[in-house]
C-alpha positions in Angstrom: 0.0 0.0 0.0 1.1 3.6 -0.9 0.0 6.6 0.6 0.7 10.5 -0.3 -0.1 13.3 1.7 -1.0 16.4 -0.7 -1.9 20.0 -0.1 -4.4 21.5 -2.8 -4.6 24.8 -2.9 -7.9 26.4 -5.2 -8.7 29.8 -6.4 -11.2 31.6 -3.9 -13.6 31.3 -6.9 -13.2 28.0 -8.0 -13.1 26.2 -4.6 -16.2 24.2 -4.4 -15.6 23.1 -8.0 -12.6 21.9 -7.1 -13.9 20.2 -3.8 -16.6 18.3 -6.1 -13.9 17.1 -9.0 -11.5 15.8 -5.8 -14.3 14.2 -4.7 -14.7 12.1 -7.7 -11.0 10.9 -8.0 -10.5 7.4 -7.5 -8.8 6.7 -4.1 -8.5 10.3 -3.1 -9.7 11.5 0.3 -10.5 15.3 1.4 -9.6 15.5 5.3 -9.6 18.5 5.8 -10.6 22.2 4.0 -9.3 25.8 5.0 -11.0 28.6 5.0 -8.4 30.1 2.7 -9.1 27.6 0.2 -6.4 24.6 0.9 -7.5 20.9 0.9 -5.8 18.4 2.7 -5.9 14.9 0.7 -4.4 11.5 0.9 -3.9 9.1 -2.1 -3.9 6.0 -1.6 -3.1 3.2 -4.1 -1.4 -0.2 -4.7 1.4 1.4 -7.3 3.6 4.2 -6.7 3.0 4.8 -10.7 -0.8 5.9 -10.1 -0.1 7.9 -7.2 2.4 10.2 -9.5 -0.1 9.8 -11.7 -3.1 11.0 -9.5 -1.0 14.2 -8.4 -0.3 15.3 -11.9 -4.2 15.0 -12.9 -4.0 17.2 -10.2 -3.0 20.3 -11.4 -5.2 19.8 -14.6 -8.2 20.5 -12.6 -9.8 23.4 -13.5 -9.3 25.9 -10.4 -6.4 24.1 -8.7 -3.6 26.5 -8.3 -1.0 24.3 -6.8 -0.4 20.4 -5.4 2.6 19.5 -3.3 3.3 16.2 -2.1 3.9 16.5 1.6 3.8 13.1 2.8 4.6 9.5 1.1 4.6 6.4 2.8 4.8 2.4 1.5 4.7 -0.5 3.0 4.7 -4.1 1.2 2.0 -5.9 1.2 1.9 -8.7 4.1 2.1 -12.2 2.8 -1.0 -13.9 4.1 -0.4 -17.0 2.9 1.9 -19.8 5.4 3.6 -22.8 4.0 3.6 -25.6 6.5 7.1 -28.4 5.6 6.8 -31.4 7.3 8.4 -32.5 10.3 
């Protein structure tokens, strides 16, 4: 699992726009939105590849004025499955 920590910053005008076209964006989460227009989001995906991905559609949204990556984390995915040898 791979999550990035973003700040989106919106123009004044454009920031419930923006709010509803984060929403939509596959495993993207608002948690939290300033009064100055800022979001604070998390991606979270299984491939490093569509979280760069994710953050460049990022600032192709109409209103966004900036996205920084403040935050990364990944940790492999625990093997689940257990192999029992014989005795």
């Amino acid at each position: 699992m791979n999550i990035a920590g973003v700040l989106v910053h919106a123009r004044a005008d454009s920031s419930e726009q923006v709010a509803a076209s984060l929403g939509r964006m596959p495993g993207l989460e608002i948690h939290a939105r300033t009064e100055d227009h800022r979001f604070v989001v998390t991606i979270e995906e299984q491939e490093n590849s569509v979280i760069s991905e994710t953050l460049l559609k990022l600032h192709t949204v109409d209103g966004v004025l900036s996205a920084a990556m403040v935050y990364q984390h990944a940790e492999p995915e625990e093997n689940t499955a257990t192999i029992d040898y014989p005795a």
